[in-house]
N, C-alpha and C positions, 0 to 999 in steps of 0.2 A: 764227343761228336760236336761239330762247330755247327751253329745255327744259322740263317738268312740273316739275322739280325747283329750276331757277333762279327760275320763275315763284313757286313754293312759300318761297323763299330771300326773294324778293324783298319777298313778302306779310308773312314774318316781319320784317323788320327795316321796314317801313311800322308794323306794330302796334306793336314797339318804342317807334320814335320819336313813334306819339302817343301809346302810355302813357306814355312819359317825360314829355309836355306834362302830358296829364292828370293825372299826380301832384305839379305842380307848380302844379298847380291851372285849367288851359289845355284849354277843350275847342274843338279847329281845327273842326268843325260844315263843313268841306268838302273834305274827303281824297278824293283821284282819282288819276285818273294825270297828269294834267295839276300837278301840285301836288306833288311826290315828282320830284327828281331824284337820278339814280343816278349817284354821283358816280367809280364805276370801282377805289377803291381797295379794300384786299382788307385794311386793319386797322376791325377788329370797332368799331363807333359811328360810322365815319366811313366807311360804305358808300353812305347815302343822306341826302341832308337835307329835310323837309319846308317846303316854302315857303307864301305865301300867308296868310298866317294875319287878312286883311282881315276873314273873318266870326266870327275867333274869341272866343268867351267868358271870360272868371275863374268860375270853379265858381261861386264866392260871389256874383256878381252877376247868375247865372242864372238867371230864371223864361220855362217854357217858354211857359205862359199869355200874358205879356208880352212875349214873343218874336214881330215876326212872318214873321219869318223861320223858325221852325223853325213856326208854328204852320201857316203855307203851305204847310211841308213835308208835315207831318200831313196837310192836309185832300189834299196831290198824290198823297198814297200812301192814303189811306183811299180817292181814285178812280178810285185806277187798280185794285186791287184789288175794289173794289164792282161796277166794269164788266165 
């Protein structure tokens, strides 16, 4: 049974691993749970690895306008919110 604190453990080292994309200029645009396997070992970088990276972007050739995938995002969250 997963604990507050493993949950907490787990969330930090997902943000990790997409900063690390994101700094290397990689935004994944679909981090879940589905997409994040926890790979059990207990040395620090190599606790989980993010997969999937089919919808991901290069910073530089990201316009969200042009996008329409994130733009479908936008209008899914501006209705679920409005309603």
């Amino acid at each position: 049974m997963s604990t507050a604190r493993d949950d907490r453990s787990t969330c930090l080292i997902c943000y990790s691993g997409h900063r690390a994309a994101f700094e290397r200029g990689v935004l994944h645009r679909d981090l879940s749970e589905g997409n994040v396997l926890i790979t059990g070992s207990k040395e620090v970088g190599k606790r989980a690895v993010i997969i999937d990276f089919d919808y991901a972007k290069m910073l530089e050739d990201l316009t969200l306008a042009d996008d329409p995938i994130s733009v479908r995002r936008a209008s899914l969250v501006s209705g679920i919110f409005l309603n």
